[in-house]
TITI-905189 format. One record per atom (N, C-alpha, C): x, y, z; residue in three letters. Coordinates in steps of 0.001 Angstrom, whole numbers, plus 500000, padded with zeros to 6 digits. Layout:
<recs>
XYZALA...
</recs>
This chain:
<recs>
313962940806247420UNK314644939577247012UNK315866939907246155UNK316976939353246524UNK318046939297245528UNK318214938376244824UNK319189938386243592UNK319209937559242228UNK320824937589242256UNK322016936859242154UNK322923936835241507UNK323508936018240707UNK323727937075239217UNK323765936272238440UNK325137935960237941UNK325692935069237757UNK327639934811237752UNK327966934367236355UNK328859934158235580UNK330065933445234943UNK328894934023233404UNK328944935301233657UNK328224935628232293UNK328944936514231192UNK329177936808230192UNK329649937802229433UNK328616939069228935UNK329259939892229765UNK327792941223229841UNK328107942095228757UNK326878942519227917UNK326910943283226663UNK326380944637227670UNK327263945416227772UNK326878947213227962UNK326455947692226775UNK326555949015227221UNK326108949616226016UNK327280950103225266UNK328798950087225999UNK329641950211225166UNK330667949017225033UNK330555948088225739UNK331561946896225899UNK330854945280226017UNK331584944788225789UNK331403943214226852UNK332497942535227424UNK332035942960229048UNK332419942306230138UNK332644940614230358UNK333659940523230164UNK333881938524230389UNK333946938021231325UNK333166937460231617UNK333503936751233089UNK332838937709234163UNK331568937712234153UNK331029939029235012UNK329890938261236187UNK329817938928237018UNK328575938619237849UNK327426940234238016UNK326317940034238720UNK325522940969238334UNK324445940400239320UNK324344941759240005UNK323200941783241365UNK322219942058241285UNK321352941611241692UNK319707942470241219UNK319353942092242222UNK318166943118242694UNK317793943490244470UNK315977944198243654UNK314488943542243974UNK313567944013243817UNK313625944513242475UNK313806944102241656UNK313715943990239988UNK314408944762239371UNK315542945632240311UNK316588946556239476UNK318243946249239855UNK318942946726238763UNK320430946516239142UNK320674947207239666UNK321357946022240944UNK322450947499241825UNK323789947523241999UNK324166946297241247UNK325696946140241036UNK326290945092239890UNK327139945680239700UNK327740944302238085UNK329060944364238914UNK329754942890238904UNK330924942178239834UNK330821943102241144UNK330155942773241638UNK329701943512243358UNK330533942471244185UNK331358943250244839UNK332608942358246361UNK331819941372246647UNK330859941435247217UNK330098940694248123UNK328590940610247964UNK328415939394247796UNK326833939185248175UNK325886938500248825UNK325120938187249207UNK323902937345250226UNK322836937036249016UNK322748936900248118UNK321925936691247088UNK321256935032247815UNK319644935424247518UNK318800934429247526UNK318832933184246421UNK319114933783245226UNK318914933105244406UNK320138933352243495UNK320602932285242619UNK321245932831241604UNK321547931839240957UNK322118932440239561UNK322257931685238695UNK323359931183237661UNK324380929998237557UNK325597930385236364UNK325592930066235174UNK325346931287234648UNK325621931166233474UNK326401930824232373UNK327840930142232864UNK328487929382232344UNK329239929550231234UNK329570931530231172UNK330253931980230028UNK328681932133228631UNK327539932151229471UNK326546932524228003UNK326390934358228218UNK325792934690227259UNK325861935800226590UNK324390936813227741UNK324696937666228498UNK323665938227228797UNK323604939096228806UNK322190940307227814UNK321906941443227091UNK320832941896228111UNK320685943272227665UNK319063943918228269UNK318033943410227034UNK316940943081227838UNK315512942064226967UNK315367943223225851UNK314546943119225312UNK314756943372223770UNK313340944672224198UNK313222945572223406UNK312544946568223206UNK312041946252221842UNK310799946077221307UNK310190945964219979UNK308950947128220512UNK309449947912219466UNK308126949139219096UNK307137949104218139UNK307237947678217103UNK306253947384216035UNK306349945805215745UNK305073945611216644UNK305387943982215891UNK303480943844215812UNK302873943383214949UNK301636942812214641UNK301092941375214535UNK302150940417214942UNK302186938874214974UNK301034938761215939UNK300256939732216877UNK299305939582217500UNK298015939142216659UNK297958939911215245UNK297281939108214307UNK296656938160213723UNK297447937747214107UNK297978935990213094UNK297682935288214658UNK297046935884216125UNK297165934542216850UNK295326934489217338UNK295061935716216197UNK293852935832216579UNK292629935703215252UNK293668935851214544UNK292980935132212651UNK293864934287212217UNK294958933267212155UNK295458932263211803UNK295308932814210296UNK293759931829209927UNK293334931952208571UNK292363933026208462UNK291861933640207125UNK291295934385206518UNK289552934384207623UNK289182934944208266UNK287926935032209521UNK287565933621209637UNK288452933044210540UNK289231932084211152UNK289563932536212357UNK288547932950213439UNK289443933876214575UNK289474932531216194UNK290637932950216823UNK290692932726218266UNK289773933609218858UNK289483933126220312UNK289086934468221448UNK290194935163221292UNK290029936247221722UNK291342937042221935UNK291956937239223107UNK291263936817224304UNK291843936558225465UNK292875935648225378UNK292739934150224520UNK293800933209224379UNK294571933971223461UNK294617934618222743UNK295781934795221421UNK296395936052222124UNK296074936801223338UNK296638937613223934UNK297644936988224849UNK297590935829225260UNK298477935045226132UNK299185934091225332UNK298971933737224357UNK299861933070223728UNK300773933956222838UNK300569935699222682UNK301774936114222130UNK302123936595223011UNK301877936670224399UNK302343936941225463UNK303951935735225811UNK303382934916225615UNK304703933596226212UNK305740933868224756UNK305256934005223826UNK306229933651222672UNK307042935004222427UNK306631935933223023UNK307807937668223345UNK308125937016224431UNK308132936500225578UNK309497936069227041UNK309953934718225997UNK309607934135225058UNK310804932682224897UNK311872933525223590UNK310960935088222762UNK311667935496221829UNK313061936182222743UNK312751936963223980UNK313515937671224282UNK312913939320224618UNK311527939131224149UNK311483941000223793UNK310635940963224910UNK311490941500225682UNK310576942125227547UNK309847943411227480UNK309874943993226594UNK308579945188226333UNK308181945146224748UNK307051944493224285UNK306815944517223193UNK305574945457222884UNK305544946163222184UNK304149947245221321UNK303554946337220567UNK302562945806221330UNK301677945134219624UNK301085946453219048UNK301013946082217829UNK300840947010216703UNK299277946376216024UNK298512947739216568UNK297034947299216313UNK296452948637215554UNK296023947511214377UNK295527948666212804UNK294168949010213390UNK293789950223213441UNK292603950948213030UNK292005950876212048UNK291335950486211392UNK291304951051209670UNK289440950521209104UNK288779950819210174UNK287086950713209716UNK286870949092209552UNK285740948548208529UNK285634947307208702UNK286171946870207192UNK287467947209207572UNK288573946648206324UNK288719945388206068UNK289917944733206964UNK290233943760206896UNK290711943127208330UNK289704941951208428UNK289631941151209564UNK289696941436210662UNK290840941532211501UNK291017942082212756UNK291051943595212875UNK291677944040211510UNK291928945803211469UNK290794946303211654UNK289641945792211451UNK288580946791211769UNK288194947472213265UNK287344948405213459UNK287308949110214567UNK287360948336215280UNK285842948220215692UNK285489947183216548UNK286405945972217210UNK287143945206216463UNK287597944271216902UNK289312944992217114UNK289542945748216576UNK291388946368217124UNK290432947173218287UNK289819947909219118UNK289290948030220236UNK289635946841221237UNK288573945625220926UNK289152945058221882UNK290141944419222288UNK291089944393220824UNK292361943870221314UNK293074944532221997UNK292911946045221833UNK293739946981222803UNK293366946948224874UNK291909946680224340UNK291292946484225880UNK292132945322226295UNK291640944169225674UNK292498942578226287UNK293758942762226395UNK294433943745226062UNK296090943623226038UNK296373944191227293UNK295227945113227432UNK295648946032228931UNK294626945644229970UNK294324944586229854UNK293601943916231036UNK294274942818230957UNK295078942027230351UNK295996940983230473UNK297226941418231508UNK297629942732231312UNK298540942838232075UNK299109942508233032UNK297879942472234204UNK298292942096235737UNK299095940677236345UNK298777939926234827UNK299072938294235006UNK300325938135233479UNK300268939197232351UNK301453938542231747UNK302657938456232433UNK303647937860231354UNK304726937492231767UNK306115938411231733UNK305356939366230366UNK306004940425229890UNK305435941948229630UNK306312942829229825UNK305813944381229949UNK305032944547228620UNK303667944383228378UNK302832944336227324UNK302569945979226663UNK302237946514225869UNK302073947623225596UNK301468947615224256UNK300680948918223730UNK299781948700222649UNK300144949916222033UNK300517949827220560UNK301097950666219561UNK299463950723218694UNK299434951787218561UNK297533951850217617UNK298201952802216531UNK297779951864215111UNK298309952474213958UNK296865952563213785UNK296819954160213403UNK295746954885212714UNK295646954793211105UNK294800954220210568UNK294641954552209147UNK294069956080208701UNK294792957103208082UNK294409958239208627UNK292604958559207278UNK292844957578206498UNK292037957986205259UNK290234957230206250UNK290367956577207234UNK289206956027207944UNK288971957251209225UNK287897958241208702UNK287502959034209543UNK286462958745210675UNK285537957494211070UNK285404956572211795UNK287055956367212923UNK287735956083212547UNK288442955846213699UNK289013956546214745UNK288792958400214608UNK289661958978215354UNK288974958822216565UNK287602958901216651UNK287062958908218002UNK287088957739219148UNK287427956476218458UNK287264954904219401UNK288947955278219727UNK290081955660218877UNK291207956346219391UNK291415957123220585UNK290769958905220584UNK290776959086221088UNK290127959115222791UNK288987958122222606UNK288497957443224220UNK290058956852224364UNK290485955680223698UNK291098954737224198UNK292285955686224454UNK292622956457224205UNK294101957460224770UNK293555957851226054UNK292195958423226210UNK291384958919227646UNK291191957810228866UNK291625956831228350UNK291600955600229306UNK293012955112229528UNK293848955615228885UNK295129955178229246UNK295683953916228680UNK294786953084227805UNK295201952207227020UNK296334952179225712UNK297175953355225396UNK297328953713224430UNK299041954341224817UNK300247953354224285UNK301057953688224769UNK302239954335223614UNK301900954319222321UNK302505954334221011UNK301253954800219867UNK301232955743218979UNK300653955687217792UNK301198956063216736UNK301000955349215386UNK301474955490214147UNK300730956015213268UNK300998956446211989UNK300068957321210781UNK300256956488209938UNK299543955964209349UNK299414955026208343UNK298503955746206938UNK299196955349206233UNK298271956124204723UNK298726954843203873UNK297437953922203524UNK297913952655202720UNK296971953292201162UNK296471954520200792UNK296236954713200305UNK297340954376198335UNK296286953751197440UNK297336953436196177UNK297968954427195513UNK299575954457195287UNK299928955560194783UNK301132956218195198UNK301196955626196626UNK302360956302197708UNK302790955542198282UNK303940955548198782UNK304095954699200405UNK304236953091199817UNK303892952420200696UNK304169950861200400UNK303313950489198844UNK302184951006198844UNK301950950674197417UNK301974951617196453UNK303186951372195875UNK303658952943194706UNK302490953102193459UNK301669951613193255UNK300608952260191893UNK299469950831192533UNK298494951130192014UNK296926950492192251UNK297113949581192000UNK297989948373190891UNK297843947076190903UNK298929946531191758UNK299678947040192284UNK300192946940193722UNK299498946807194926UNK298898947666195012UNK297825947434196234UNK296271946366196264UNK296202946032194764UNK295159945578194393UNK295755943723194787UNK297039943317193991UNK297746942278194456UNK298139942171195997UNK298351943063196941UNK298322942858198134UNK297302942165199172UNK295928943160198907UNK294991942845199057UNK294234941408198959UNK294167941119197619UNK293966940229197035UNK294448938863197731UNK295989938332197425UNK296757937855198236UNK296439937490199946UNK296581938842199874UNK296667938655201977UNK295315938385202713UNK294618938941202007UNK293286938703202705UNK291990938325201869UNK292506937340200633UNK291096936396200085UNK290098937211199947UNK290826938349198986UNK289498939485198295UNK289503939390196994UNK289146939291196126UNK288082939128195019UNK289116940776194808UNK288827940731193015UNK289582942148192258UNK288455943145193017UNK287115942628192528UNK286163943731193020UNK286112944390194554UNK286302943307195412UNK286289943634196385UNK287614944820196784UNK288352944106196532UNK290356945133196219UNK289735946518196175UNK289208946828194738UNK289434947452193719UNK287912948842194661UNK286852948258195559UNK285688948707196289UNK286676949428197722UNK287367948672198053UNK288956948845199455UNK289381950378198838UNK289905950339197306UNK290828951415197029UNK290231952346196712UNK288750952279196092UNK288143953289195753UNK287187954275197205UNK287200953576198039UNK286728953958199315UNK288085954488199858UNK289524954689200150UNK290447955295200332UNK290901956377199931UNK290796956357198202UNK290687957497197883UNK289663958819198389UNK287618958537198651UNK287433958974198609UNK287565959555200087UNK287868958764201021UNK288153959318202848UNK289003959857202859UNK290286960001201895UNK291432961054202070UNK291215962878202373UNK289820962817201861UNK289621964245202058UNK289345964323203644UNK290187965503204513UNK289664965649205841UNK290949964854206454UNK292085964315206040UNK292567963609206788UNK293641964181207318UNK293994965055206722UNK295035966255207499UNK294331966975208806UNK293331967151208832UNK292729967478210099UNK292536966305211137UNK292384965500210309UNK292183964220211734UNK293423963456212671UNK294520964119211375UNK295773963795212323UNK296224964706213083UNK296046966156212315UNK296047966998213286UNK295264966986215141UNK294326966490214953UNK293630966200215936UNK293944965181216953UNK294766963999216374UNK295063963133217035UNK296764963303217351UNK297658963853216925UNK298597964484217335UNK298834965339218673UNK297819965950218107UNK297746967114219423UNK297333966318220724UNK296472965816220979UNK295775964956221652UNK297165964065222191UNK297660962918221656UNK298555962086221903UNK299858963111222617UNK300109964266222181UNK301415964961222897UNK300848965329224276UNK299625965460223868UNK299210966483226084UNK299348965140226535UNK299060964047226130UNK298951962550227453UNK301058961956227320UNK301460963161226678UNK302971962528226543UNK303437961367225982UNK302282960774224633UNK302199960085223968UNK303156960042222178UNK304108959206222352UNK304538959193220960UNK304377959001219935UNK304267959806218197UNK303967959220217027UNK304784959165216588UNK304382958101215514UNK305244957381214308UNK304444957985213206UNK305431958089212009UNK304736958226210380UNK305373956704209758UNK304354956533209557UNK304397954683208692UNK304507955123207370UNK305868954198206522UNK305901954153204995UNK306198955743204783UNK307295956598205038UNK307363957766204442UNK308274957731203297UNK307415958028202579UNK308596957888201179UNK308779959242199850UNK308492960430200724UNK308912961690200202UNK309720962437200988UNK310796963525201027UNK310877964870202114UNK309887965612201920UNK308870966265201210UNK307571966632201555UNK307010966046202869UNK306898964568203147UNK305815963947203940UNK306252964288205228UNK308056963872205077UNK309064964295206230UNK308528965469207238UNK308610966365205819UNK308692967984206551UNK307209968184207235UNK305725967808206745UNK304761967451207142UNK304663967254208604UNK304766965773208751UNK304574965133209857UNK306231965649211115UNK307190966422210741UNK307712966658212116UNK307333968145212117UNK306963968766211250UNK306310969717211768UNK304743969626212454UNK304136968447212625UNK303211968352213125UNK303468968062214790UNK305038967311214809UNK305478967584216063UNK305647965974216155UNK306085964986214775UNK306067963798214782UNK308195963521215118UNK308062962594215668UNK309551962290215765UNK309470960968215294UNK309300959876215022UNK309695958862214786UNK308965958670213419UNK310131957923212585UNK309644957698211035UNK309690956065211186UNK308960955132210865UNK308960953796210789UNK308937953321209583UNK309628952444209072UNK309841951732207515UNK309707953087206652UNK310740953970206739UNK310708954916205522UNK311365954099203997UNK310548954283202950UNK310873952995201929UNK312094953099201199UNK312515954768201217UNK313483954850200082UNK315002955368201376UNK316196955175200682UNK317506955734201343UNK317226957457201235UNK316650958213200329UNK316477959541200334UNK315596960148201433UNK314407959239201458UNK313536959498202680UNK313990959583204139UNK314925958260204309UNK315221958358205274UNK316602959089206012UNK317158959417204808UNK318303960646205451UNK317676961711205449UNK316359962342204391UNK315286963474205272UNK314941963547206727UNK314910961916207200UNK314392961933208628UNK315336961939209168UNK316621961560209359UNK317731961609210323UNK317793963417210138UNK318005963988208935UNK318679965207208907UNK317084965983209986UNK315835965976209816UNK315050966424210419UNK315196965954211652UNK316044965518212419UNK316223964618214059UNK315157963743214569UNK314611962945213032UNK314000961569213570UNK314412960556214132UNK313792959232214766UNK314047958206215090UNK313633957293213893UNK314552956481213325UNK314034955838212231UNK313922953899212221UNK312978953746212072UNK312530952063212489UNK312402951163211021UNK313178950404211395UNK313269949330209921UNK313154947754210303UNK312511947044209941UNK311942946114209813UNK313226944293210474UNK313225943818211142UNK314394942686211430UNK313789941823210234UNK312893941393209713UNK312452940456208868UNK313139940426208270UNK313237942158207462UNK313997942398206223UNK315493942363206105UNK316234942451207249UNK317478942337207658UNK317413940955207316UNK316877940092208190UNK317239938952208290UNK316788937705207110UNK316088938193205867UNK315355937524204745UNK316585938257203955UNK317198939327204379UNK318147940487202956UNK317329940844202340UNK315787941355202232UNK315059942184201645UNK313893942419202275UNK312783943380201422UNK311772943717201929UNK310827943238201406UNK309486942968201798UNK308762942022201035UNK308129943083200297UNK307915944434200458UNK307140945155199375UNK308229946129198346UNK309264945748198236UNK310344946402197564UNK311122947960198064UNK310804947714199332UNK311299949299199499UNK312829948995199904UNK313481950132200572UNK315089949868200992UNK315204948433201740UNK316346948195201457UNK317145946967202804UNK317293947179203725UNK317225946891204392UNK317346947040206152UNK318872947156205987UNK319882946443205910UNK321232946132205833UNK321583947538205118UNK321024948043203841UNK321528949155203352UNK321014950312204125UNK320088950633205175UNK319618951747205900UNK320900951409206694UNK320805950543207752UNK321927950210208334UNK323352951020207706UNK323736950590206668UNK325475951040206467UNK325133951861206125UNK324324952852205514UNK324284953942205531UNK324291955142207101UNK323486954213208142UNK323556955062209065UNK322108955727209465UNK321671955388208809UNK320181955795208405UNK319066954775209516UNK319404953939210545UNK318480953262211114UNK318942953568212198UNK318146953170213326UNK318176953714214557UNK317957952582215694UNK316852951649215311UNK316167950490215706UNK315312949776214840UNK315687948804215308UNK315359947370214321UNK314096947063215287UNK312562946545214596UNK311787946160214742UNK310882944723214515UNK310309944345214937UNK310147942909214875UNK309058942516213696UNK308322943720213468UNK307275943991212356UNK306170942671212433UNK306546941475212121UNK305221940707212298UNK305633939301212774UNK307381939375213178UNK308176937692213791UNK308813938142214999UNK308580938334216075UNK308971938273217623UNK310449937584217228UNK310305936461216708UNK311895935691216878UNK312797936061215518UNK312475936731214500UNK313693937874213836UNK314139938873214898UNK314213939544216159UNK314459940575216302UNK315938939957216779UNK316050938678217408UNK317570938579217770UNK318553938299216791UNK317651937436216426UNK318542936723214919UNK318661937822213877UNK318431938917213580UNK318722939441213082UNK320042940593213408UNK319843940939214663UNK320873941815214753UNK322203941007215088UNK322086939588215423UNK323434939137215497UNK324219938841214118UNK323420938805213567UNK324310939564211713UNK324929940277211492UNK325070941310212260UNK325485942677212124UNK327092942584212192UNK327196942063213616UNK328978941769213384UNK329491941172212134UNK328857939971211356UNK329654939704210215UNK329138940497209030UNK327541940667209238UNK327337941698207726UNK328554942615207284UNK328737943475208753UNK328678944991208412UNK329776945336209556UNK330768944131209743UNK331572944045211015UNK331328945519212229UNK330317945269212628UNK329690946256213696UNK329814945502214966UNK330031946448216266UNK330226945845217553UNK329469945168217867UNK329317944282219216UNK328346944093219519UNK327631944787220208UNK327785945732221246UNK327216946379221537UNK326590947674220769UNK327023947766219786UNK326575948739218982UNK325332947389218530UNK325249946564217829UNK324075945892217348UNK322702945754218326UNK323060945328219214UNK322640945115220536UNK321481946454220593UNK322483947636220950UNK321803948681221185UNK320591948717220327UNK320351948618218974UNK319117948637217614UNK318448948208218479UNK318201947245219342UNK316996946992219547UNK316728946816221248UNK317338947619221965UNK317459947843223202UNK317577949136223959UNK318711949737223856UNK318960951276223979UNK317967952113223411UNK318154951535221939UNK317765952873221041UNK316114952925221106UNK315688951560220975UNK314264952029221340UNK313758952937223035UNK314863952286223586UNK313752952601224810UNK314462954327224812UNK315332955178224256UNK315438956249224354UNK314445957289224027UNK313936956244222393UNK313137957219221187UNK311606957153222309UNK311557956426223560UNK309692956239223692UNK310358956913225278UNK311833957620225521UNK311728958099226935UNK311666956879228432UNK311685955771228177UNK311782954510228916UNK313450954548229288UNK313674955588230042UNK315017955923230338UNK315284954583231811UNK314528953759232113UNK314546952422233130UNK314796951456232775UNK315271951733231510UNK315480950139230790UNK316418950057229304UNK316622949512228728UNK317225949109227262UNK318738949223227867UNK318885948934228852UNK320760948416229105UNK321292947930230374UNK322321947224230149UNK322820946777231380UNK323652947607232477UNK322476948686233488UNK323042949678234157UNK322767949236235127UNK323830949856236360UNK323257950080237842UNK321889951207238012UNK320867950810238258UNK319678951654238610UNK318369951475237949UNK319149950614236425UNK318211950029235305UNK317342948793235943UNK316271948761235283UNK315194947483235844UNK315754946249234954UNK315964944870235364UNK316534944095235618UNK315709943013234551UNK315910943999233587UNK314939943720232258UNK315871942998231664UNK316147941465231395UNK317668940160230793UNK316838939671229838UNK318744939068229351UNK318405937857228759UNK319398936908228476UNK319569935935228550UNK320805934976228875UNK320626934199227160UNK321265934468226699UNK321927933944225214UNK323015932533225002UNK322927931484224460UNK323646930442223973UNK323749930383222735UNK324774930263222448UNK324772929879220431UNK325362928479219928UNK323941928237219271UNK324187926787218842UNK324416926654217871UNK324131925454217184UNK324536925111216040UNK324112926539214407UNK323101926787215007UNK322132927606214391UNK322269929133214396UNK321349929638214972UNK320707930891215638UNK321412930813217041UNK321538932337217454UNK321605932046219013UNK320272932089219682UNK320040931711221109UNK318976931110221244UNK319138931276222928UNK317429931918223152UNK317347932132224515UNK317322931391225104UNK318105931259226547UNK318020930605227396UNK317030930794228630UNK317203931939229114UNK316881932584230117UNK316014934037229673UNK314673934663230089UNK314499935470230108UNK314101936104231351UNK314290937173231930UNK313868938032233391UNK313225939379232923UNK312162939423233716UNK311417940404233751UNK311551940949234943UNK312357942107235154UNK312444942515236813UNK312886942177237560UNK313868941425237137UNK314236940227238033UNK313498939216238397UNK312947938829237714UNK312182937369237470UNK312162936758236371UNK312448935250236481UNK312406934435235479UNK310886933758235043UNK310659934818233613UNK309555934789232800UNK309659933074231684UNK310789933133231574UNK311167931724230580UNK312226930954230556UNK312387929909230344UNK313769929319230742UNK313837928078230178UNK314870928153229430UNK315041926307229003UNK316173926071228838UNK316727924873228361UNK317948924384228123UNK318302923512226751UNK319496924088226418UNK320067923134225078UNK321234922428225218UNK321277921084225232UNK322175920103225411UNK323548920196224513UNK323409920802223383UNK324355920850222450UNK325311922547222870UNK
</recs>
C-alpha cells in the first residue's frame, strides 16, 4: 500500500523542507517530493509541521495507569492499553516503559507485579497501536531481583535496562531525610515505615557489585543496552563504563555529566524538567545540561506529553535549530539503542510520523503513523 503525504514542512535531520510531499510504500520511505505517484491514499497537510514519531527511552507514566492512588490498582491489561493510545495521541511511536524492579517496595515496583507488567506489555503487542518496548530498571541493592530479570532477558521480553541505586546518601537522595521525605510523600509511608525502606537498602548493598556485574554481562551477549540511573560522581562514571555501560540517564550534577560525555556516554535528561525549568529532586536543569552540551536526548520520565512541548523551547530558550531540537528526541535516541530504521525523515527509514499544528498554546498532534499507518488523528479548528 502506498501513502502520499503533500503540502507538509519536513524536519530532516539537518533542515526543513517547505512545501514537501513524501511517499511511503509498506511502512517505509521511499521518496520525499517523488515526480510521480499512484498513491492509494494520501493526505494534505496544509503547510503543518511533519517530524519522525518521537523515541522515549524512559518514561514510567505506565505507573500511575495501573496505581492512580496509593494500592488503588487497575488490571494491567487495561492500563497497558490505555498508555498505549496516550504515546500515538503524545507522538512517541517507540516508547520504553520504564519498569522498577525493586522487591516488595513500593506498589507496582515490586517483583512480582513489574514481572507482569513486562509480560502484558509484550503480549499487548500484536494489537497496540504503537512500537511498545520495556526498559527494566534494576534496583541493584534488591538481590531478589536479578533472577525474575534474568528469565525475563531469556524470553526476550527485555529491550532496555537501567542501574538504579536509590540507596540514602548518593544519587537522587544526597542525605536520609531526603529520602525519608520522598518516600513518605509519594507513597503514604509512615517515618517508620521510610526509615524500615532505608535501613533494608543499606543492608542489601553488600553483593551488589556482583549482581550488576552479572546482569551486565548477561544483557551485552542478548545485545541488550544499559543505563546508570542518577550518576552523580566520576568515580561511578568510571565504574559503570568500565563495566561496559554506555548510557548515563539523569546524571544530577554538570560535573558528572561532562565525566560521561568525556567517557563517550549517551546522556538522558528528563523533558519534565526542561519544560517545568527545574528538577523536582534538585539536581541539574535540563536547559543548563542542554547549553552546556552535555545532553544527548530528552526523555519523557513520567509525562508522554512533555516530550514535544518541551523540545519546541529550544528554538527560543537557547535559539537552537529545529532540527537540531527535534533530533533530542528522535535521532539521538534511536542511535544510542542501534534502531538505525527509524528516528528521521529518510528514504529507507520506517515511516515512523508525525504531523504537528501550533495553536494557540502548545503545538499539538495532529496526525500520528506507525509504519505508515494512521495510529491517531484529530483535528483543531483554530
Amino acid at each position: 500500500m502506498k501513502t502520499y503525504i503533500t503540502r507538509a514542512h519536513i524536519v530532516t535531520s539537518e533542515d526543513v523542507i517547505k512545501d514537501a510531499s513524501l511517499l511511503i510504500e509498506d511502512g517505509y520511505i521511499i521518496a520525499i517530493n517523488p515526480e510521480s505517484t499512484s498513491a492509494v491514499q494520501s493526505f494534505d497537510l496544509d503547510g503543518k509541521l511533519l517530524i519522525p514519531g518521537c523515541i522515549d527511552l524512559h518514561c514510567d507514566a505506565i505507573e500511575k495507569e495501573i496505581e492512580p492512588r496509593p494500592n488503588t490498582f487497575f488490571p494491567t491489561k487495561f492500563a497497558v492499553a490505555q498508555v498505549d493510545r496516550r504515546n500515538a495521541a503524545a507522538g512517541i511511536t517507540t516508547p520504553f516503559h520504564a519498569i522498577s524492579f525493586a522487591n516488595e517496595e513500593l506498589g507496582v515496583r515490586n517483583n512480582e507485579k513489574a514481572a507482569e507488567i513486562v509480560r502484558a506489555i509484550h503480549d499487548y503487542q500484536p494489537q497496540a497501536l504503537v512500537d511498545n518496548r520495556v526498559h527494566c530498571r534494576y534496583e541493584i541493592t534488591d538481590p531478589t531481583g536479578l533472577p525474575i530479570l534474568l528469565k525475563l532477558l531469556q524470553q526476550n521480553c527485555v529491550d532496555l535496562f537501567s542501574l538504579m541505586d536509590h540507596t540514602p546518601g548518593q544519587g537522587q537522595f544526597k542525605d536520609l531525610p531526603a529520602y525519608l521525605d520522598y518516600i513518605s510523600r509519594t507513597y503514604n509511608k509512615t517515618t517508620d515505615q521510610a526509615q524500615a525502606l532505608a535501613n533494608r537498602k543499606l543492608k542489601n548493598a553488600v553483593g551488589a557489585l556482583e549482581r550488576i556485574k552479572t546482569l551486565v554481562s548477561e544483557a551485552l551477549r542478548h545485545n541488550i543496552q544499559i543505563a546508570s540511573h542518577d550518576d552523580d560522581t566520576l568515580e561511578r562514571i568510571q565504574t559503570m563504563t568500565a563495566l561496559g555501560v554506555k548510557i548515563s540517564e539523569f546524571p544530577i550534577n554538570l560535573s558528572t555529566a561532562q565525566s560521561a560525555k568525556r567517557q563517550k556516554m549517551k546522556t538522558i535528561f528528563g523533558a519534565p524538567n526542561l519544560l517545568r525549568g527545574k528538577s523536582q529532586s534538585g539536581s541539574i536543569k535540563a536547559v543548563e545540561a542542554i547549553e552546556n552540551q552535555v545532553c544527548d536526548i530528552l526523555c519523557s520520565d513520567y509525562s508522554p506529553a512533555s516530550l514535544l512541548a518541551s523540545v519546541f523551547q529550544l528554538p527560543h530558550l537557547l535559539n537552537w535549530s529545529l532540527p537540531d531540537a527535534i533530533s533530542l528526541v528522535t535521532r539521538n535516541p534511536a542511535q544510542a539503542l542501534n534502531l538505525h530504521e527509524r528516528g528521521e525523515i529518510e528514504v529507507g527509514k520506517r515511516a515512523d510520523l508525525i504531523a504537528i499544528k501550533f495553536t494557540k498554546t502548545f503545538p499539538q498532534i495532529v496526525t500520528t503513523w506507525v509504519r505508515g499507518k494512521v495510529v491517531f488523528q484529530t483535528n483543531y479548528t483554530y
